[in-house]
N, C-alpha and C positions, 0 to 999 in steps of 0.2 A: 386083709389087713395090710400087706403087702403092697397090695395096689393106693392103697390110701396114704402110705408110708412115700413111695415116690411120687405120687400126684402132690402131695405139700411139697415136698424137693421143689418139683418144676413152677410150682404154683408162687414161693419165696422167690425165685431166681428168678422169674417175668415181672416179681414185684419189685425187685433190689433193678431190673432194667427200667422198668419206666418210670415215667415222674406222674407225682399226685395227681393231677387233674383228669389225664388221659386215661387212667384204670378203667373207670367207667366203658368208655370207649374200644376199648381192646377187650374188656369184659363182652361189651356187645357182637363187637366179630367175632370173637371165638365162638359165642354161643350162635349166632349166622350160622358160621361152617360147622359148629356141631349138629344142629339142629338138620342142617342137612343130608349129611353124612348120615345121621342117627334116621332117618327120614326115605335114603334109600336102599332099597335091599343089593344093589346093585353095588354102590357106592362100599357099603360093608363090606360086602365078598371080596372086591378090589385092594381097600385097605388095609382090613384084616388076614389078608389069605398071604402068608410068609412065602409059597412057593410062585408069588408073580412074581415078576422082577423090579424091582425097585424104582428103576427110571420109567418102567409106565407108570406106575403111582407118583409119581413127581409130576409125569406129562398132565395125568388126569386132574392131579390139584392144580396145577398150574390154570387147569384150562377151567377150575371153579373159581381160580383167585379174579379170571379175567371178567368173571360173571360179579363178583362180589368188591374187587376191587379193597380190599383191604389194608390197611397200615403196613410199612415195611418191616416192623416189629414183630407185626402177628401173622406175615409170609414166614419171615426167620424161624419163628419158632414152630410153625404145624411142618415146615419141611424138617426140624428140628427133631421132632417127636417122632414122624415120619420114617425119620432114618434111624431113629434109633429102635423101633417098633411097639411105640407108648401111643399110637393113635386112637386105639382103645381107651385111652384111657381121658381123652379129652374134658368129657364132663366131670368127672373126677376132677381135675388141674382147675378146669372153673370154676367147680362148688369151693375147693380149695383157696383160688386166688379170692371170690367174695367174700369168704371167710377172712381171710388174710385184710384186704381192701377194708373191712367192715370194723377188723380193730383196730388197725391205721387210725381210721377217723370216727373213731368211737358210734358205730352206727351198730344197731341191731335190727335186725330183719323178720319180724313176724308174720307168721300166717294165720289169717283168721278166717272162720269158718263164721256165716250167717245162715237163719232161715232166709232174710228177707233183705232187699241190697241198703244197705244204708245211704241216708243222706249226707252232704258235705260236713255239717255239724255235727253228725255221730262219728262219722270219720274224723274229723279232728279232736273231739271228745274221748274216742280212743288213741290217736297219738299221743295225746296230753297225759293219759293216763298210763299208758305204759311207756314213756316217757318217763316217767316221774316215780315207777318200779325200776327200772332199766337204768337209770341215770344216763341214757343214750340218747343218742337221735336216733328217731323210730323210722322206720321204711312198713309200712300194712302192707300183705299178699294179700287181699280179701278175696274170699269165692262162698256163692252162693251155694246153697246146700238145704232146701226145702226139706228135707227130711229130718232137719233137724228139730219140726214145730217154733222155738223160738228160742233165744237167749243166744251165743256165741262161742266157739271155741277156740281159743289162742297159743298157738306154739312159739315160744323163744328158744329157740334150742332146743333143748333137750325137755326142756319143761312145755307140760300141755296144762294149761286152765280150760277146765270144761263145766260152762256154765250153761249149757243148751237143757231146754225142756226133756229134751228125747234122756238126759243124761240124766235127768230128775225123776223122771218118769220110771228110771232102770232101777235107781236106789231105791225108790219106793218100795217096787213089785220085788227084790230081794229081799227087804225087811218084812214081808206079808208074806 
């Protein structure tokens, strides 16, 4: 909880620094160099491990930033987090800043689960429609899921709509 508690901290304060358009964009580097970091075993032990010395972990990012080449923004702030020893907690500050990013500009971010991949018209057919629940502008995660036999299941948050076969199929076999 804790952890959650200062990742919105850093997550506000990289928001109150940049301006609207670039979120996006600093959203995407950060998740670069987290994906990386999160990616190698090597890269953890380095970051993580409080008894290295600090100026190597600066050397080491330094010499990621030179691979990734990053906004001056989102150099400042991973040496930022870095020094202060909130590396860990990177994904966190992102899930955070999207969140943050997503009420800014009235967006919500759904995940949907299909049996089968939908076409562009179903895809829009779903924006429109939670869309029009939401009273937001929609963003689909969609990911296939065969196991679902058919129908859809959709996360806003905290709330899951579970209209899949498999999930029909469940209610049944308990009421019998």
């Amino acid at each position: 909880m804790k952890e959650i508690i200062v990742a919105e901290r850093y997550a506000r304060a990289m928001i109150d620094i940049i301006k609207g358009s670039a979120v996006n964009n600093i959203i995407a580097e950060l998740k670069q160099i987290s994906t990386t970091i999160e990616g190698s075993d090597e890269l953890k032990r380095i970051f993580y491990n409080p008894s290295i010395a600090m100026k190597f972990k600066e050397n080491v990012l330094s010499q990621l930033f030179v691979r990734f080449k990053p906004d001056a923004t989102v150099r400042k702030f991973i040496y930022l987090i870095l020094n202060k020893n909130r590396i860990k907690l990177l994904d966190k500050i992102i899930f955070a800043l999207e969140n943050l990013s997503d009420k800014i500009t009235n967006r919500a971010r759904i995940r949907v689960k299909t049996a089968l991949k939908l076409d562009e018209k179903e895809v829009e057919t779903l924006k429109k429609r939670f869309a029009d629940i939401t009273e937001k502008d929609v963003m689909l995660d969609i990911h296939v899921e065969p196991e679902l036999i058919g129908g859809i299941i959709a996360q806003i948050g905290s709330t899951v709509y579970d209209g899949s076969i498999k999930n029909q199929l469940r209610t049944m076999y308990r009421k019998l």
